[in-house]
Backbone as JSON, one array per atom type, in Angstrom:
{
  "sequence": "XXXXXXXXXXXXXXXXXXXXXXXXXXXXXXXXXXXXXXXXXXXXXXXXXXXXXXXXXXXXXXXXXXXXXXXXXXXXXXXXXXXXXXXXXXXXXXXXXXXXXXXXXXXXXXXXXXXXXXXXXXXXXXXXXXXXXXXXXXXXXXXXXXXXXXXXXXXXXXXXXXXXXXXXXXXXXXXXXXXXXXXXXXXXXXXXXXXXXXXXXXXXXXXXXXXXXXXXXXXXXXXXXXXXXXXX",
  "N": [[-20.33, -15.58, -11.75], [-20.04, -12.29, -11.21], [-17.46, -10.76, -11.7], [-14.25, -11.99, -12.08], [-11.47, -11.53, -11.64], [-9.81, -10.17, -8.78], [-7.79, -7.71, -7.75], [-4.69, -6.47, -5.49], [-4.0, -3.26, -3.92], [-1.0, -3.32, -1.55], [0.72, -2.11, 0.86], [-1.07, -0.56, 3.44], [-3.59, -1.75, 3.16], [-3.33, -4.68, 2.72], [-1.18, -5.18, 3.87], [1.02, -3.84, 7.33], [2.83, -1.97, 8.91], [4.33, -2.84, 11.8], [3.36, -2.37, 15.44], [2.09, -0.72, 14.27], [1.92, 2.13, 11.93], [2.57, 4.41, 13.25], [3.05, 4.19, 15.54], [5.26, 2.22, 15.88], [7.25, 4.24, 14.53], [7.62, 5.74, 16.08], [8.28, 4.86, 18.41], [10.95, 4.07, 17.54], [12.14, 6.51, 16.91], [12.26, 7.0, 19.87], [14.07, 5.68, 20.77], [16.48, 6.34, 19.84], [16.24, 8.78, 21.66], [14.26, 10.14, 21.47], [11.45, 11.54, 22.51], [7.77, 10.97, 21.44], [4.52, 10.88, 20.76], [2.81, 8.77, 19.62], [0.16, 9.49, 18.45], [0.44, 12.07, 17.22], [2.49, 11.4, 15.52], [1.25, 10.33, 13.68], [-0.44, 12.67, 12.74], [2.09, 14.01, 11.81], [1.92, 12.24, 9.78], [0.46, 13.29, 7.58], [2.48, 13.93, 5.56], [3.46, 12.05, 4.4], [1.46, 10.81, 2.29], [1.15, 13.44, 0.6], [3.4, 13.42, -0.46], [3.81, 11.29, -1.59], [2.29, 11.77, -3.8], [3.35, 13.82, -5.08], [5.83, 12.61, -5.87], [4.24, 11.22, -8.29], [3.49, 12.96, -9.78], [6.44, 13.95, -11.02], [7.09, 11.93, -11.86], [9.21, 10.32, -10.21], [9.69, 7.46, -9.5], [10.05, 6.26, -7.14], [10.54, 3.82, -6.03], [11.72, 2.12, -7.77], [14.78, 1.46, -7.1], [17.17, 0.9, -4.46], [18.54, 3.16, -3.75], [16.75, 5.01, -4.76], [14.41, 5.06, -3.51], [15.35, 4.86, -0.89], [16.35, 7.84, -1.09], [13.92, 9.09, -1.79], [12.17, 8.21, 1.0], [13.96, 9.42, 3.02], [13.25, 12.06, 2.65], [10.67, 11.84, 3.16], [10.62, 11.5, 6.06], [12.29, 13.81, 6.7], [10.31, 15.64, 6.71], [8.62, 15.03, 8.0], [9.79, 14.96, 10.73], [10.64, 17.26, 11.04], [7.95, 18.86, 11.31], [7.53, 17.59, 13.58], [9.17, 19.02, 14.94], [11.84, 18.13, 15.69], [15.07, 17.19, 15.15], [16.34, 17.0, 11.55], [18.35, 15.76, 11.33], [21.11, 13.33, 9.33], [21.18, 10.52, 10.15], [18.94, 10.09, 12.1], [16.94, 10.44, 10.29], [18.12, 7.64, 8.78], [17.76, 5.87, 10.83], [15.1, 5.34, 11.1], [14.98, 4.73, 8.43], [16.02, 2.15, 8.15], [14.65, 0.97, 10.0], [12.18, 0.52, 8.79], [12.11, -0.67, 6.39], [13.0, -3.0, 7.29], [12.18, -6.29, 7.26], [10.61, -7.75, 9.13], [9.63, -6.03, 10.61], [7.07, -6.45, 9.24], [3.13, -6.84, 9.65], [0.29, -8.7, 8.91], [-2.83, -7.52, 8.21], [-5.34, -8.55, 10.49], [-7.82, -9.98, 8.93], [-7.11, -10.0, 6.47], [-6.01, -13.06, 5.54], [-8.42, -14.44, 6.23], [-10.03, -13.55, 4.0], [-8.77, -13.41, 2.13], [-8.41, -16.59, 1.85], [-11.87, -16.98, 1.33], [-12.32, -15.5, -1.07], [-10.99, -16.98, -2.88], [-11.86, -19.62, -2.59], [-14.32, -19.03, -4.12], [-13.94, -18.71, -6.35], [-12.69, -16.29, -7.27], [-9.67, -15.06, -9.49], [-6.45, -14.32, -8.07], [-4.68, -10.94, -7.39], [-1.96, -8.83, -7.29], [-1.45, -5.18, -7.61], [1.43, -3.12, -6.78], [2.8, -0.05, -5.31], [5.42, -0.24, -4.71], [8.96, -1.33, -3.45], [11.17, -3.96, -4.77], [11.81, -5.19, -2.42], [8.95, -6.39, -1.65], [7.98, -9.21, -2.46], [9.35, -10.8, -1.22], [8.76, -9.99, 1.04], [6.09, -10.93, 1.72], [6.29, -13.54, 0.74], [7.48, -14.3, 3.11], [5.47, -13.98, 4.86], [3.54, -15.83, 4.24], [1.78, -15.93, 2.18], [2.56, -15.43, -0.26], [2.08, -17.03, -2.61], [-0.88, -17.07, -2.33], [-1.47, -15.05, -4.53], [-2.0, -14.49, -7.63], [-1.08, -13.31, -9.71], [1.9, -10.94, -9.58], [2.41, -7.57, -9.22], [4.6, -5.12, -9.37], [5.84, -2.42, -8.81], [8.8, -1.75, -8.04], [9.59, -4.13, -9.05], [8.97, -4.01, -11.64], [9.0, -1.23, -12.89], [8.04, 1.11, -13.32], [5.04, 3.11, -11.78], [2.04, 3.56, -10.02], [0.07, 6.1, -10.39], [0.44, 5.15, -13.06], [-1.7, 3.9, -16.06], [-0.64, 2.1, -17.32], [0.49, 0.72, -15.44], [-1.54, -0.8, -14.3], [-3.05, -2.25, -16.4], [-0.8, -4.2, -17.16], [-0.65, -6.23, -15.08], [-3.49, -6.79, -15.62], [-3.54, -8.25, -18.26], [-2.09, -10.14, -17.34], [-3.45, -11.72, -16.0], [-4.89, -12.37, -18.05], [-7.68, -11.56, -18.21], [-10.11, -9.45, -19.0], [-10.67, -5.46, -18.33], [-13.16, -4.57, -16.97], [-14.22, -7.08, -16.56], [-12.56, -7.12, -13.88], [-11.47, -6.49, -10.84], [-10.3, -3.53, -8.27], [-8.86, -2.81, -5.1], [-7.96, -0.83, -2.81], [-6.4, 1.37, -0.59], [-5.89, 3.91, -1.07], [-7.32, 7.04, -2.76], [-6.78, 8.51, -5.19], [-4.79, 6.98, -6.11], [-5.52, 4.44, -6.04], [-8.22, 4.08, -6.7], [-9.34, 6.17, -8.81], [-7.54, 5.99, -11.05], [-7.85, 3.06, -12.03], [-10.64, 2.74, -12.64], [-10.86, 4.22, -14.42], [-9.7, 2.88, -16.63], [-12.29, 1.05, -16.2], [-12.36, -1.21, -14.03], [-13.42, -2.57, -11.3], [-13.79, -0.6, -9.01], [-12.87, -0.58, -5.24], [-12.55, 1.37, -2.48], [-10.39, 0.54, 0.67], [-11.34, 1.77, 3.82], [-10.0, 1.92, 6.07], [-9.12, 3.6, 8.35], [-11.33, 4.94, 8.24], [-10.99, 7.58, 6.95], [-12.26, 8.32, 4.64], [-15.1, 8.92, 4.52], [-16.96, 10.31, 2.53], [-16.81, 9.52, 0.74], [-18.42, 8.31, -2.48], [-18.19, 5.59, -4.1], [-18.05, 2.49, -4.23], [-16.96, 1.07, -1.09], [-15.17, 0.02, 1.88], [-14.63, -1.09, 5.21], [-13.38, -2.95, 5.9], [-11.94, -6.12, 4.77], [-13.82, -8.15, 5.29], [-16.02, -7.79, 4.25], [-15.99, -7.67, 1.71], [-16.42, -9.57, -0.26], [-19.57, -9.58, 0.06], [-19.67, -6.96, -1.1], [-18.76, -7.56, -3.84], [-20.86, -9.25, -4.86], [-22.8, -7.95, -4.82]],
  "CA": [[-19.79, -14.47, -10.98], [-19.86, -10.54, -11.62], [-16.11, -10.32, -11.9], [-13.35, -12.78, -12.38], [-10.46, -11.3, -10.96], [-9.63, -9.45, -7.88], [-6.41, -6.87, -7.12], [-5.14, -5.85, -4.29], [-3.48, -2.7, -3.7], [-0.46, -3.87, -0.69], [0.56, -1.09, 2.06], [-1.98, -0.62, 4.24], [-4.58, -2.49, 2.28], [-2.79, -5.88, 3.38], [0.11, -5.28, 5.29], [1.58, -2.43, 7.74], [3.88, -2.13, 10.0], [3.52, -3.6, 13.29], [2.05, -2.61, 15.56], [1.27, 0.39, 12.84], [2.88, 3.48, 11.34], [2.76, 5.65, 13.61], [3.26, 3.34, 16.64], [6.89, 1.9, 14.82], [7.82, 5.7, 14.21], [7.69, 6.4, 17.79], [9.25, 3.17, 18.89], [12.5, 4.24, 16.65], [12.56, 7.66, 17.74], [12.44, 6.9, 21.29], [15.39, 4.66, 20.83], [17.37, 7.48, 19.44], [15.95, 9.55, 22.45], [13.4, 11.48, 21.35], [9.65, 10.94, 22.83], [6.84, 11.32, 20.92], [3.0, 10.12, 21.12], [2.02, 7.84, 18.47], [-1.13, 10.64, 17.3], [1.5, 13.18, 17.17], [3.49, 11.09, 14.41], [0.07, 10.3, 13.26], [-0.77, 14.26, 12.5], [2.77, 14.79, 11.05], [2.2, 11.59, 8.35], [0.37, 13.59, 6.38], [3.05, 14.36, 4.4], [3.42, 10.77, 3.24], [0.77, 10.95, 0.65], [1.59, 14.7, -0.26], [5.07, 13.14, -0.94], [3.37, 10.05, -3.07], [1.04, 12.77, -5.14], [4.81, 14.73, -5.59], [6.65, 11.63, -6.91], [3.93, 10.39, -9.25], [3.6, 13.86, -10.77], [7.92, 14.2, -11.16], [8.05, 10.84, -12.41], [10.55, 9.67, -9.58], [9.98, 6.43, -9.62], [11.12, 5.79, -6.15], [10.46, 2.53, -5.56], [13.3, 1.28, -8.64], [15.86, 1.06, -6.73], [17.02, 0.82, -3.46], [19.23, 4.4, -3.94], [15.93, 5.94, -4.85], [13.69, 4.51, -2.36], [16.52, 5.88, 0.56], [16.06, 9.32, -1.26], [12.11, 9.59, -0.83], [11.86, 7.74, 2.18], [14.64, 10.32, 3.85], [12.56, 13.62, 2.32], [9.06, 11.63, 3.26], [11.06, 11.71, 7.58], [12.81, 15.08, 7.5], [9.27, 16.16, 6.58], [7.99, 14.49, 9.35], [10.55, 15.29, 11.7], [10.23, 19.06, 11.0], [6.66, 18.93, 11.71], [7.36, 17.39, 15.16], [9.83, 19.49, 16.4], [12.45, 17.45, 15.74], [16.04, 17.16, 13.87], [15.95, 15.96, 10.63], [19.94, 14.79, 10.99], [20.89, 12.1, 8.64], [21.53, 9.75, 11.29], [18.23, 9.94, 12.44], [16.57, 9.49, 9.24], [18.7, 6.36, 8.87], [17.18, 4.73, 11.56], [13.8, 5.37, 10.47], [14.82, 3.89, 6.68], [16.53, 1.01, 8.49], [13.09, 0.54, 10.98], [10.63, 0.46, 7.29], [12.64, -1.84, 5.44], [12.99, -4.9, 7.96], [10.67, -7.3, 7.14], [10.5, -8.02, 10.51], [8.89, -4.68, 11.35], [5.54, -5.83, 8.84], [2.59, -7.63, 9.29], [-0.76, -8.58, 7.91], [-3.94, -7.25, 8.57], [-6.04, -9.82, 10.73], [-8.7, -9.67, 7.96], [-6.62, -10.29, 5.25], [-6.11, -14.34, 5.55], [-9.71, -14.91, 5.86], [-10.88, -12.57, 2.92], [-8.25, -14.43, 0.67], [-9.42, -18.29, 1.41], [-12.99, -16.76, 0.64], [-12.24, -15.3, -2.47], [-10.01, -17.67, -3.48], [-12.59, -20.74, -2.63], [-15.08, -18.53, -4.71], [-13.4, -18.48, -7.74], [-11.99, -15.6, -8.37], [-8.74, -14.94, -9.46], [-6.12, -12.7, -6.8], [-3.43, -10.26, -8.21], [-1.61, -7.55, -6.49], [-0.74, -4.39, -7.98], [1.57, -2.25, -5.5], [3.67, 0.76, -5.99], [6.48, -1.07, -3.21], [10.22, -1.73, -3.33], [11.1, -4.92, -4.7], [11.72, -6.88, -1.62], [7.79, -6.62, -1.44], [7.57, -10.59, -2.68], [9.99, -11.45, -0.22], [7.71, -10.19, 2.27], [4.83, -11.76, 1.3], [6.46, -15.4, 1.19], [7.93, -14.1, 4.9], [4.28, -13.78, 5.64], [2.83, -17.22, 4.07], [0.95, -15.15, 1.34], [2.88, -15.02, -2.45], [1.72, -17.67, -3.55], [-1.97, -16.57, -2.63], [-1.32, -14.27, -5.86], [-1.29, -16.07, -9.1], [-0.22, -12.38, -10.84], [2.39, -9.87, -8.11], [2.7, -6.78, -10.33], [5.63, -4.75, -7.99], [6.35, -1.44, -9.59], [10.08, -1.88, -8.02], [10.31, -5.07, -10.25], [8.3, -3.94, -13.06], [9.57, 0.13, -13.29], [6.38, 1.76, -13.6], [4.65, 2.97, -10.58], [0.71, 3.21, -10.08], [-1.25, 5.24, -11.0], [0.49, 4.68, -14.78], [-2.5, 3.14, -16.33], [0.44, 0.84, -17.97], [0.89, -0.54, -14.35], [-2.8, -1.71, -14.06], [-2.96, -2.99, -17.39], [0.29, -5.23, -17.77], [-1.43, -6.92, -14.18], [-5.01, -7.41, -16.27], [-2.93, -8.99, -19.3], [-0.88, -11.36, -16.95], [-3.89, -12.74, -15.21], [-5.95, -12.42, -19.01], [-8.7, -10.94, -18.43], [-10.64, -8.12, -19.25], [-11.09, -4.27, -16.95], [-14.75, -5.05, -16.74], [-14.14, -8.49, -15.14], [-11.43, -6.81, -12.3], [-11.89, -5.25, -9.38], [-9.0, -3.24, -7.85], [-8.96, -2.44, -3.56], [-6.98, -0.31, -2.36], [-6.71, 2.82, 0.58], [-5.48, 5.42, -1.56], [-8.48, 7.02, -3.58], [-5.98, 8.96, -5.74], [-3.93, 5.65, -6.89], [-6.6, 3.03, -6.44], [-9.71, 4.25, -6.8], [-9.47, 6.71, -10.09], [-6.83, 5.38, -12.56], [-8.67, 1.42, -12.21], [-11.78, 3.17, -12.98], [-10.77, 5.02, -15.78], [-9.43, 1.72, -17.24], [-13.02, 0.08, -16.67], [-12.06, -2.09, -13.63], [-14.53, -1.76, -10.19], [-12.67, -0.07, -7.4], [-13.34, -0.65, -4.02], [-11.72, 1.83, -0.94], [-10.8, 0.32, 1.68], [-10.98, 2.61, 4.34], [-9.88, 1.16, 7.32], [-9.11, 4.23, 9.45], [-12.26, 6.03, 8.14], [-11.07, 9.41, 6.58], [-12.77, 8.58, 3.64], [-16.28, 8.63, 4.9], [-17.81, 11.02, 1.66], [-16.79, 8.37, -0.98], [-19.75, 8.14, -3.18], [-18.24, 4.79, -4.67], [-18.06, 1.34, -3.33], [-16.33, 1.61, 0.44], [-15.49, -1.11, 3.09], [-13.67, -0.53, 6.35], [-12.93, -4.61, 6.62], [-11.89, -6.97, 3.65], [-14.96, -8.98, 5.39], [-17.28, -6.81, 3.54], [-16.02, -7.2, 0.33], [-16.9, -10.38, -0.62], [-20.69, -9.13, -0.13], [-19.83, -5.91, -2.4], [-18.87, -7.85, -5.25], [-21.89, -10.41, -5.24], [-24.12, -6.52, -5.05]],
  "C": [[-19.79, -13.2, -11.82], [-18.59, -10.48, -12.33], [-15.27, -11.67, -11.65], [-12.21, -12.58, -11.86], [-10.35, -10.06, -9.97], [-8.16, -8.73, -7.57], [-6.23, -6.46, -6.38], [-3.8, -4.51, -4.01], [-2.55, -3.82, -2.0], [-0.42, -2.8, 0.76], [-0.5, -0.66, 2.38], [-3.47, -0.77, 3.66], [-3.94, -4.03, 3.09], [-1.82, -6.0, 4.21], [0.38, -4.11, 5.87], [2.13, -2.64, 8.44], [3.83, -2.43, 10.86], [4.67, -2.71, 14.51], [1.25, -1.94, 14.77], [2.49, 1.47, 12.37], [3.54, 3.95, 12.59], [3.51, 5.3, 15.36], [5.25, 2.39, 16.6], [7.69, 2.92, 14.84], [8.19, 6.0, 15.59], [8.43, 5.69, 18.59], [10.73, 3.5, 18.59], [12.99, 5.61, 17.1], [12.69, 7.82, 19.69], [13.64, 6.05, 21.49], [16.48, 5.8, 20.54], [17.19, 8.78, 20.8], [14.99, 10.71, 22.28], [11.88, 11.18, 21.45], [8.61, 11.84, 22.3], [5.49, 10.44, 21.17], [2.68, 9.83, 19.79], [0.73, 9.18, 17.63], [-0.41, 11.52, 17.08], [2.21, 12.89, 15.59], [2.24, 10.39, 13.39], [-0.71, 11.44, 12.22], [-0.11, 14.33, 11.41], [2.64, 13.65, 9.31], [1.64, 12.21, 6.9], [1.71, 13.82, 5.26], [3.6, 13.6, 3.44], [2.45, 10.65, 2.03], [0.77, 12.31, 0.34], [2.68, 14.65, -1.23], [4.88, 12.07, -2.07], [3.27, 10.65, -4.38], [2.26, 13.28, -5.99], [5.21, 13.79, -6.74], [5.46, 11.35, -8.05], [3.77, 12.15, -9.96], [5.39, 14.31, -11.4], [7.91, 13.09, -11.55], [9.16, 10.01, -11.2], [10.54, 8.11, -9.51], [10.65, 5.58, -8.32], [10.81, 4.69, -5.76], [11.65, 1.25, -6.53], [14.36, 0.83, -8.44], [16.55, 1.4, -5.14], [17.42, 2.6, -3.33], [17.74, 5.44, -3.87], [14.62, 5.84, -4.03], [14.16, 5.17, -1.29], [15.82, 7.17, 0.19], [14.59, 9.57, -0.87], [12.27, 9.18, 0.37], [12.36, 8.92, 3.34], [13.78, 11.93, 3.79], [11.36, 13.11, 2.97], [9.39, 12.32, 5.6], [11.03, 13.07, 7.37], [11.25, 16.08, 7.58], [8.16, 16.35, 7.74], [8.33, 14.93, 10.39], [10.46, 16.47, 12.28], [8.79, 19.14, 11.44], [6.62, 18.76, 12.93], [8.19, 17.77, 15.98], [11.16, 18.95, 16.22], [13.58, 17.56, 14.96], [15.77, 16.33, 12.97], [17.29, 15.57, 10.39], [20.1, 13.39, 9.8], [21.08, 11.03, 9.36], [19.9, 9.17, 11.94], [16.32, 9.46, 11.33], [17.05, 7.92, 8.72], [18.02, 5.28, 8.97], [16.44, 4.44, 11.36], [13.54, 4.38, 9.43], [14.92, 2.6, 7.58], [14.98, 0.14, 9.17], [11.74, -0.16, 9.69], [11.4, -0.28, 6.51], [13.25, -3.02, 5.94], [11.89, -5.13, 7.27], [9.86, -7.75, 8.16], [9.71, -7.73, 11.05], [7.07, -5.01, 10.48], [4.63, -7.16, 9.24], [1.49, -7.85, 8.1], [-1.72, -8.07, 8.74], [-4.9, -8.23, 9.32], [-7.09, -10.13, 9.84], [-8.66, -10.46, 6.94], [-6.44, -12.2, 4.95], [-7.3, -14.96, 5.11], [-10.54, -14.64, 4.27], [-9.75, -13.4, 1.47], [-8.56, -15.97, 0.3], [-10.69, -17.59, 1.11], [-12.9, -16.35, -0.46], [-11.97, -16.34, -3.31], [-11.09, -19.42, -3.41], [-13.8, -20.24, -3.29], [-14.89, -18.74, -6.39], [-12.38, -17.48, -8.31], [-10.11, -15.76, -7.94], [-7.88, -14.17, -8.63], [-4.98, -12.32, -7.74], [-3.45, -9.29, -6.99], [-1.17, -6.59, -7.83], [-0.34, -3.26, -7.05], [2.62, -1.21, -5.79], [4.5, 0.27, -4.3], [7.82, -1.48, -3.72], [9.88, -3.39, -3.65], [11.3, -6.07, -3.75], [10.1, -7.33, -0.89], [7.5, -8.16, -1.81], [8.45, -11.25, -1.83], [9.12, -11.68, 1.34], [6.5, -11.07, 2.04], [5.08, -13.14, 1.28], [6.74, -14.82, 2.5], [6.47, -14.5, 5.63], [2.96, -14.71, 4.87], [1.99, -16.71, 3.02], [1.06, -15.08, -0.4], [2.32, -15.8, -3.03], [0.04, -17.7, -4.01], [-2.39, -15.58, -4.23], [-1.1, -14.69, -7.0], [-0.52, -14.48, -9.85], [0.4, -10.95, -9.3], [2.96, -8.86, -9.73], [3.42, -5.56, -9.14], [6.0, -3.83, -8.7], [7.94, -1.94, -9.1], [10.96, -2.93, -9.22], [9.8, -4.39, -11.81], [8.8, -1.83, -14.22], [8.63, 1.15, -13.79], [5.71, 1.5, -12.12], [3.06, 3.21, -10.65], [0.38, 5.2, -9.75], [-0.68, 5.48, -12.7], [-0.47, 3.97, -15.06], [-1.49, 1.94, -17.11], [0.39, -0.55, -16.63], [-0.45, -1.59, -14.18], [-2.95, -2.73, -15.26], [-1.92, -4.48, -17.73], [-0.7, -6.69, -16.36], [-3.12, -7.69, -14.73], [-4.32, -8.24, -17.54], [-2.32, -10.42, -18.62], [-1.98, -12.46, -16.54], [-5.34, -12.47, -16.21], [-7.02, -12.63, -18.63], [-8.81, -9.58, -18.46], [-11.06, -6.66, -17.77], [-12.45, -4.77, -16.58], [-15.0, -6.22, -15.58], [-13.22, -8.52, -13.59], [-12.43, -5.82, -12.1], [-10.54, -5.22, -8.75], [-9.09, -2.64, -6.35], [-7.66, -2.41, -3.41], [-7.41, 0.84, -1.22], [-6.67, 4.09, -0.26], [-6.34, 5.75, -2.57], [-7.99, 7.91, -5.2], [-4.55, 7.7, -6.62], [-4.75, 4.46, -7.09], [-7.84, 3.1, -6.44], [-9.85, 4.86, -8.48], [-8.81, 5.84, -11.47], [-7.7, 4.02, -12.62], [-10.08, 1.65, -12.9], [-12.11, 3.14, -13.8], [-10.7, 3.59, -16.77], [-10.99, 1.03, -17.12], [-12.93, -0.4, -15.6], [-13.02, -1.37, -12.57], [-13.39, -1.37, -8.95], [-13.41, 0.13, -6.33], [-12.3, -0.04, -2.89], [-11.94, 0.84, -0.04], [-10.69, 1.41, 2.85], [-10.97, 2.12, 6.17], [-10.18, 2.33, 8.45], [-10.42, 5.13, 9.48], [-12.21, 7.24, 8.08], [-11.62, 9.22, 5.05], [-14.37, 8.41, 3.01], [-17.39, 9.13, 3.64], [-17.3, 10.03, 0.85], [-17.75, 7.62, -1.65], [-19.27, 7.0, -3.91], [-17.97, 3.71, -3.55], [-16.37, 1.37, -2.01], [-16.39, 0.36, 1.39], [-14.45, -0.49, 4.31], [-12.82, -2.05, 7.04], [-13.21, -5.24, 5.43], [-13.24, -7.83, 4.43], [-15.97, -9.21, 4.88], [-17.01, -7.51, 2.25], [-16.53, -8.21, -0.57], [-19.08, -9.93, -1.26], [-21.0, -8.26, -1.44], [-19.28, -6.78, -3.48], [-20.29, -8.88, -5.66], [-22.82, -9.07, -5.63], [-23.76, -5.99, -6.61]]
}
């Protein structure tokens, strides 16, 4: 084999909210009374990865602890909220936090099952590395999956969020081997595409929804694929 071990970025790489983001968001605000259209809360998410790019340049670290998780999560809404018109009350952020931290509320990708028995009856090794709140391994047994992972590298548990080249690294040490022999898939081309790189390791977008159509490096839109791109 090319490569020896495989990583997998988690939020919307393997799991998301069900039935999705933006579809969940709208669901919770309509309960509170306020109707919105799923592409609407779709539009305003940009400001979830503006708000990622923020924290990893400030250091926040919000995934450490539940206290600091609340705090982004509530700035990532009112952000949102404001964009759609909407109060950003604390009450109504609340509900939101409360809605994204069931377990209840996530699934898996239909994809994702298949693409792990193939790997996994291939040889290679699986790891996660995810910048996620620690009850991210809770979910993952919830959803028949942890143990698919011989190495779960969880910034919440570990205190280091991605893209620290520390976080990729302690994940290539646990499941000894070398950058060269990983490959790291993920959505975000700014957390899982560059830093893995830099380190040596092959990075593969996934780009499910297809906004990342100019990506001059290896690209799938369905873990189905990927198997193929590592044998290429």
């Amino acid at each position: 084999m090319r490569y020896r071990a495989v990583f997998f970025d988690v939020g919307e790489t393997l799991v998301h909210p069900a039935p999705s983001f933006p579809e969940l968001f709208a669901d919770v605000l309509e309960r509170e009374g306020h109707r919105v259209l799923p592409d609407d809360v779709l539009a305003a998410s940009r400001a979830v990865n503006a708000r990622f790019t923020e924290a990893s340049l400030d250091g926040s670290l919000w995934t450490t602890s539940p206290e600091r998780s609340r705090a982004f999560w509530r700035s990532v809404y009112a952000s949102m909220l404001i964009e759609l018109g909407l109060p950003s009350a604390d009450g109504l952020r609340d509900s939101l936090y409360r809605a994204f931290t069931d377990r209840a509320n996530y699934t898996l990708f239909d994809d994702v099952r298949p693409a792990l028995e193939e790997l996994t009856s291939g040889g290679y090794a699986l790891g996660l590395v995810s910048n996620f709140e620690a009850w991210l391994d809770e979910l993952l047994a919830d959803l028949g999956v942890r143990e698919a992972f011989g190495v779960r590298v969880i910034s919440g548990i570990e205190g280091m969020e991605k893209p620290d080249p520390r976080i990729y690294l302690l994940a290539l040490e646990r499941a000894g081997v070398d950058a060269a022999d990983a490959v790291y898939v993920g959505d975000n081309p700014e957390f899982d595409i560059d830093p893995p790189a830099a380190l040596g390791m092959f990075p593969v977008l996934i780009d499910r929804r297809e906004r990342h159509a100019g990506h001059t490096g290896a690209r799938i839109t369905d873990l189905a694929d990927l198997v193929e791109v590592l044998r290429g």
